[in-house]
C-alpha positions in Angstrom: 0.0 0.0 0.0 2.9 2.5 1.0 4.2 2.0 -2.5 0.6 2.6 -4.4 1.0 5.5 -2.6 3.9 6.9 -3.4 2.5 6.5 -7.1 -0.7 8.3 -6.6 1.4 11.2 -5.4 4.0 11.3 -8.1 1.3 10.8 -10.6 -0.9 13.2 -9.2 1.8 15.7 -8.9 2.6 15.1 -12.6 -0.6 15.6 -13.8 -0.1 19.0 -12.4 3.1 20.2 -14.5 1.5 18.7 -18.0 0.2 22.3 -19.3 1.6 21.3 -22.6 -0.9 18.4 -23.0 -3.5 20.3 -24.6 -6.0 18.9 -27.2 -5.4 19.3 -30.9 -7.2 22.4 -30.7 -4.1 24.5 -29.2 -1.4 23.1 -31.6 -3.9 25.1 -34.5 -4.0 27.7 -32.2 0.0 27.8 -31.6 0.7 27.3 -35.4 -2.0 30.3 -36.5 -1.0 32.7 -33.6 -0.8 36.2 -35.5 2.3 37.7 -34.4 5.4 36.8 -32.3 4.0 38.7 -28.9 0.8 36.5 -29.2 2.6 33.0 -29.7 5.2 33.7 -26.6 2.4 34.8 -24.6 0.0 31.8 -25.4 3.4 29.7 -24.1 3.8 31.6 -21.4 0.5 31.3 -20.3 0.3 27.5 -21.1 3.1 27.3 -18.5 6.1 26.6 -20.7 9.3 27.7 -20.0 10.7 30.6 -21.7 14.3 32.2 -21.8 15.3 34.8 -20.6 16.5 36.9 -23.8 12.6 36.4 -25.4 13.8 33.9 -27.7 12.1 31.0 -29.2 12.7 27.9 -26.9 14.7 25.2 -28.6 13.9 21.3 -28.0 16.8 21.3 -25.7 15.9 24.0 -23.6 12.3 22.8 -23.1 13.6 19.0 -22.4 16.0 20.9 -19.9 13.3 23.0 -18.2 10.1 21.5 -18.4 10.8 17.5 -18.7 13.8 16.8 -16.6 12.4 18.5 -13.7 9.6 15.6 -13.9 12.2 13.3 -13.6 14.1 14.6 -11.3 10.8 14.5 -9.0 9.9 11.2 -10.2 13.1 9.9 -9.0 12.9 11.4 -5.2 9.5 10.0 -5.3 9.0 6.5 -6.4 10.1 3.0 -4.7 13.7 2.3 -5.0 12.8 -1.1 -7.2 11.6 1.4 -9.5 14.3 3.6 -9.8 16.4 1.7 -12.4 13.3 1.7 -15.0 13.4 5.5 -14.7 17.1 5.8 -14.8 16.9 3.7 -18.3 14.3 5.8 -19.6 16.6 9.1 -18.6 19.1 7.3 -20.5 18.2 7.7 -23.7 18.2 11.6 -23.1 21.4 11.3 -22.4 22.4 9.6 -25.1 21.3 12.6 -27.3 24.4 14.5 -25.7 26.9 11.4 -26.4 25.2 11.3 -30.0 25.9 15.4 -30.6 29.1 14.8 -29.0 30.3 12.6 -31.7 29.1 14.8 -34.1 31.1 17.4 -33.3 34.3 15.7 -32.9 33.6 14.1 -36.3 32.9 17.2 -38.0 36.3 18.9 -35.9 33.2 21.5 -34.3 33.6 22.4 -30.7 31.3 21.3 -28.6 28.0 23.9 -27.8 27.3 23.7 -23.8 23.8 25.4 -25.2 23.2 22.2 -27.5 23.6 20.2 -24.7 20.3 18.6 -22.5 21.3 19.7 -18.8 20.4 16.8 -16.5 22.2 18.0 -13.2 22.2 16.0 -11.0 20.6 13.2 -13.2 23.6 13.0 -15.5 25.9 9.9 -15.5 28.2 12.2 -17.7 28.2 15.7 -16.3 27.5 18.7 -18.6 31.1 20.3 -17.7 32.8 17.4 -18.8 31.6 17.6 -22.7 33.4 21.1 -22.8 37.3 20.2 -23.5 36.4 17.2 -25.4 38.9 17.0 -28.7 39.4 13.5 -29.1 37.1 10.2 -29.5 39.3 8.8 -26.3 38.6 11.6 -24.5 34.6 10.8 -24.7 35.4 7.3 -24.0 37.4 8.7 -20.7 34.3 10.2 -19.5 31.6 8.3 -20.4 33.1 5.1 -17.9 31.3 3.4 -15.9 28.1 4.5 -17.8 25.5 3.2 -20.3 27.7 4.9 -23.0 30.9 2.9 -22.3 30.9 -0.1 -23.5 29.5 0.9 -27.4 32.1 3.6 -27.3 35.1 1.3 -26.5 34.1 -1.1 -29.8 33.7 1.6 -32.2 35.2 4.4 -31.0 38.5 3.9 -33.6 36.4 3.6 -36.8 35.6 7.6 -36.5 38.0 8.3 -39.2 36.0 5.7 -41.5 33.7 7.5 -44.4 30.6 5.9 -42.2 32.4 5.9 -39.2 29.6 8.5 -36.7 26.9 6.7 -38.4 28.4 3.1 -36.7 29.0 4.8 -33.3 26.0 6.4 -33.2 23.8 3.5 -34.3 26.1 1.1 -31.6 25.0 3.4 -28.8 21.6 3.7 -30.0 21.5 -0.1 -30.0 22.9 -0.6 -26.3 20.7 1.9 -24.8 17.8 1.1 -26.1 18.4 -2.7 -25.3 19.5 -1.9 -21.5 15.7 -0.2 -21.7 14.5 -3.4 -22.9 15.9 -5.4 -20.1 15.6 -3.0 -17.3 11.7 -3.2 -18.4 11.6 -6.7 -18.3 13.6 -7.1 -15.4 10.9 -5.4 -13.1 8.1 -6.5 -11.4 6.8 -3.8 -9.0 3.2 -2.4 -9.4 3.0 -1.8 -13.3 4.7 -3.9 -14.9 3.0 -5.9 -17.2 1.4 -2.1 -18.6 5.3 -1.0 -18.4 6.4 -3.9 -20.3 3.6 -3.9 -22.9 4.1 0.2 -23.5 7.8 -0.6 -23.8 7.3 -3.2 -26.5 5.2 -1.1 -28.7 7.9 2.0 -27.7 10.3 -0.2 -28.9 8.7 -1.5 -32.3 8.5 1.6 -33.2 12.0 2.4 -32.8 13.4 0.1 -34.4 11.0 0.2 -37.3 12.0 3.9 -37.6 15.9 3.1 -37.1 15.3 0.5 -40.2 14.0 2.1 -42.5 16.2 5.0 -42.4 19.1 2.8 -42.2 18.1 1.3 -45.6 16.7 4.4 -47.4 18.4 7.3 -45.8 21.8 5.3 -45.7 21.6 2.9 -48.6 22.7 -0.3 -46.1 22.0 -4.0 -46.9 19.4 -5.4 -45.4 21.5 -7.6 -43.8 23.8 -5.0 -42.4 20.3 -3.7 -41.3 19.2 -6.6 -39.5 22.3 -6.9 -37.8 22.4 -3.3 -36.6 18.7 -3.7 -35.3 18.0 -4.1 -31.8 15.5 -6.9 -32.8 15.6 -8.6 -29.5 12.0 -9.2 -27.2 10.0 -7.8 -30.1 7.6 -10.9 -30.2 5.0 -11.4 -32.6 6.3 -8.3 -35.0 9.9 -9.5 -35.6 8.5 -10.4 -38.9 7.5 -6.9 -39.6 11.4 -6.0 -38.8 12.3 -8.3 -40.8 10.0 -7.7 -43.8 11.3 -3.8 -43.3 14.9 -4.5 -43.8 13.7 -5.8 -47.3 12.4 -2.5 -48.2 14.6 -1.0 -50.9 12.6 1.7 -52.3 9.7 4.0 -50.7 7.3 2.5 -53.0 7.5 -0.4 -51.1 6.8 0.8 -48.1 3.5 1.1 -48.8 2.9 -2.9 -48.3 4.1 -2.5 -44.4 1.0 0.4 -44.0 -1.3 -1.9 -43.5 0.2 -4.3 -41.4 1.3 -1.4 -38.6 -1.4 1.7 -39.3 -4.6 -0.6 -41.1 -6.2 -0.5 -44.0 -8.0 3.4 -43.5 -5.1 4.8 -42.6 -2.9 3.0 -45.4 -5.2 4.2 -48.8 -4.9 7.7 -46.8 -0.8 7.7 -46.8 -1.1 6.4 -50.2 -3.7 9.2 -51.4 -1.5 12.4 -49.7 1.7 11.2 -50.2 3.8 12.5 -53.7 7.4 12.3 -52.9 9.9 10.2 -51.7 10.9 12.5 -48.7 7.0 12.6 -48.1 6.7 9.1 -48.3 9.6 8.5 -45.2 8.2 12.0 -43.3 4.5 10.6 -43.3 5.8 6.7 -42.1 8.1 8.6 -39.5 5.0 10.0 -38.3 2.9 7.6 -38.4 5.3 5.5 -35.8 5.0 8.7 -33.7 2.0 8.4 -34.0 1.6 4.7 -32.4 4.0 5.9 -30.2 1.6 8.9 -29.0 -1.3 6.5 -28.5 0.9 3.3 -26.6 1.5 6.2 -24.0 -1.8 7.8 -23.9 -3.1 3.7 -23.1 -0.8 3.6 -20.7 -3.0 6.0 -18.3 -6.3 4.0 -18.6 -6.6 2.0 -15.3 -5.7 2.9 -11.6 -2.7 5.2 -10.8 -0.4 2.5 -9.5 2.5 1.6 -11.0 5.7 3.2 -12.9 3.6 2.6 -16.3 2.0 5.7 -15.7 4.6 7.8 -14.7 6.1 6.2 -18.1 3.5 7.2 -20.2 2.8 11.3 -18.7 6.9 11.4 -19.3 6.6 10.3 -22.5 3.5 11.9 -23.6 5.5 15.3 -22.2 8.3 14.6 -24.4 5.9 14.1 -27.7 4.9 17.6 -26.5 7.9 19.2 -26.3 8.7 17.4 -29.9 5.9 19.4 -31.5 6.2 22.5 -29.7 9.8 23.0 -30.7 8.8 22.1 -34.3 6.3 24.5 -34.3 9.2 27.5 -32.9 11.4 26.3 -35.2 9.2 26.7 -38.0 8.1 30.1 -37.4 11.4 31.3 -36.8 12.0 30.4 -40.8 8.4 32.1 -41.3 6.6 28.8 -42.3 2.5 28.9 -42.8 0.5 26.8 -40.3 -0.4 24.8 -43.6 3.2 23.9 -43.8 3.8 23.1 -40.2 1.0 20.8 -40.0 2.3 17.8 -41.6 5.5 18.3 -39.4 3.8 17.5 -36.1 2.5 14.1 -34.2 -0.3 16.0 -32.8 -1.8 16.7 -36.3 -5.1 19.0 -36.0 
C-alpha cells in the first residue's frame, strides 16, 4: 500500500506540471498565432518555459526546463525497485548528448554547452565534462562506468572511416535502447506488465523507424540492417522488422501500411503522399503516432505503478517534440499549412 502511494502522489503531482498536453485544438492555435507577442504569450500562459532573452525555446531548452524536472521528482519520489526503470528511460536523453558529441568531434566543431540537454544531477556524464572534449578517447574517458561505455570502446576507432559517426551512433543507440528493454523486463513492481507492454510497442516503433532509415536514408544492406537492429523481445512483429529491412525503395513501403497503421489509414498515406521524402516523413509520423497513443493507453486503469509515470513522461516529451517544431518553423516564417504535416499532434 505504501508504495501505491507513493505512485498516486507522483502521478498526481505530474498531472499537475502537464500544461503542454493540450488537445489538438491549441497546436492550431499555436501554429496560427498572429504575431510573435501573441505565440510567446499563449506559451507563457500554457506554463512553458521561456528564456530569458525572449527567444524561441529550442527542443533542448524545453527538455531541460520542463521535462527533466519531472524526472528529477519522479526519482525522489517512487520506490527504489523502481528507480532503475526510470534511470533507463533518462538514458536515452542522455544519449542525445553522447550522439551530438560525436558529431562534433567528427565534423572537428567544438562542442555547444547550449546544445547540450542539462540533466544536473541526473547526468551519468556531467555537462562540464563535454566542454574540453577534442578526441574520440577523450569521450570514451568520461563516459566510464556508464551506459555509454561499453559501445564507445568497440567503435570508438572507426571515427576516421567514411561511415564511421553513423556506426558509433547507431552502436550506442543499440545498447541503450536494449539496456531499456531489459531493465523493463527485469521489473516486477506495481505496473509492470502495462510497463512492459508500453515498452514493446515503444520499442517496435523504434526500431522500425531506425530500419528504415538505415536502408533508405543510408543505402545499407538489409543484412547489415538486420544486424544493426536491436530486434531482440519484439515478439510477434519481428517479422515486420524483418519484412522492413527488405524495403529498398519508398514504394514499397507502402505494403508495411497496412500491417502497422490498417487498412484506413494506409489508402490515406497512399492518397497524400507525392514524394519520396514525403513518403519516409508521413511513415516517420505515423510510428509517432503509435507511439503517442501506446502512451496515452498507458494511463487507462488505476494510478499505480511506474507505467503511468512512463506514459505522462513520454507523452510530455511528444509535446515538447511538436512544440519545438512549431518554434522552429516560425522562426523560418513557415505557414500553419506547412507546419501541420510536421507535427505528431496533427489538428
Amino acid at each position: 500500500m505504501f508504495a501505491a502511494a507513493q505512485y498516486s502522489e507522483t502521478v498526481a503531482l505530474l498531472k499537475t506540471r502537464l500544461a503542454g498536453l493540450f488537445p489538438l485544438s491549441w497546436y492550431r492555435t499555436l501554429c496560427e498565432s498572429p504575431t510573435a507577442a501573441a505565440f510567446l504569450k499563449q506559451l507563457q500562459d500554457a506554463g512553458i518555459p521561456l528564456a530569458p532573452d525572449g527567444r524561441l525555446p529550442t527542443k533542448q531548452w524545453l527538455l531541460t526546463h520542463w521535462l527533466v524536472p519531472d524526472y528529477r521528482s519522479v526519482m525522489l519520489r517512487i520506490p527504489r525497485a523502481a528507480q532503475p526503470v526510470i534511470r533507463a528511460w533518462i538514458d536515452r536523453l542522455e544519449l542525445e548528448n553522447v550522439k551530438y558529441a560525436v558529431r562534433s568531434l567528427a565534423s572537428g566543431e567544438s562542442i555547444r554547452l547550449e546544445a547540450l540537454i542539462d540533466l544536473g544531477p541526473l547526468a551519468t556524464i556531467p555537462k562540464a565534462a563535454f566542454r574540453d572534449l577534442t578526441h574520440m578517447a577523450d569521450l570514451e574517458a568520461v563516459a566510464q562506468h556508464t551506459t555509454f561505455e561499453t559501445p564507445l570502446r568497440a567503435t570508438a576507432h572507426r571515427l576516421p572511416e567514411e561511415h564511421g559517426g553513423f556506426i558509433i551512433e547507431a552502436a550506442l543507440d543499440r545498447a541503450v535502447y536494449s539496456s531499456l528493454n531489459r531493465t523493463v523486463h527485469r521489473y516486477r513492481g506495481l505496473g509492470a506488465v502495462s510497463l512492459r507492454r508500453l515498452t514493446s510497442q515503444f520499442m517496435t516503433m523504434m526500431v522500425l523507424l531506425w530500419v528504415i532509415r538505415y536502408r533508405l536514408s543510408y543505402g545499407l544492406p538489409a543484412e547489415t540492417v538486420l544486424g544493426l537492429a536491436a530486434t531482440s523481445s519484439l515478439g510477434k512483429v519481428v517479422d515486420i522488422v524483418h519484412r522492413a529491412t527488405a524495403v529498398a525503395t519508398h514504394e514499397d513501403l507502402q505494403s508495411l501500411w497496412t500491417d502497422v497503421a490498417g487498412e484506413a489509414a494506409s489508402r490515406q498515406s497512399g492518397q497524400s503522399r507525392a514524394t519520396s521524402e514525403q513518403t519516409l516523413l508521413a511513415w516517420e509520423h505515423l510510428l509517432w503516432h503509435k507511439v503517442h497513443q501506446a502512451a496515452s493507453a498507458s494511463l487507462l486503469g488505476p494510478p499505480f505503478g511506474v507505467s503511468v509515470l512512463v506514459g505522462l513522461l513520454l507523452l510530455k516529451e511528444l509535446a515538447i517534440r511538436d512544440i519545438a517544431v512549431i518554434c522552429q518553423g516560425r522562426a523560418q516564417s513557415l505557414a500553419s499549412d506547412a507546419l501541420r504535416p510536421l507535427l505528431i499532434h496533427q489538428y
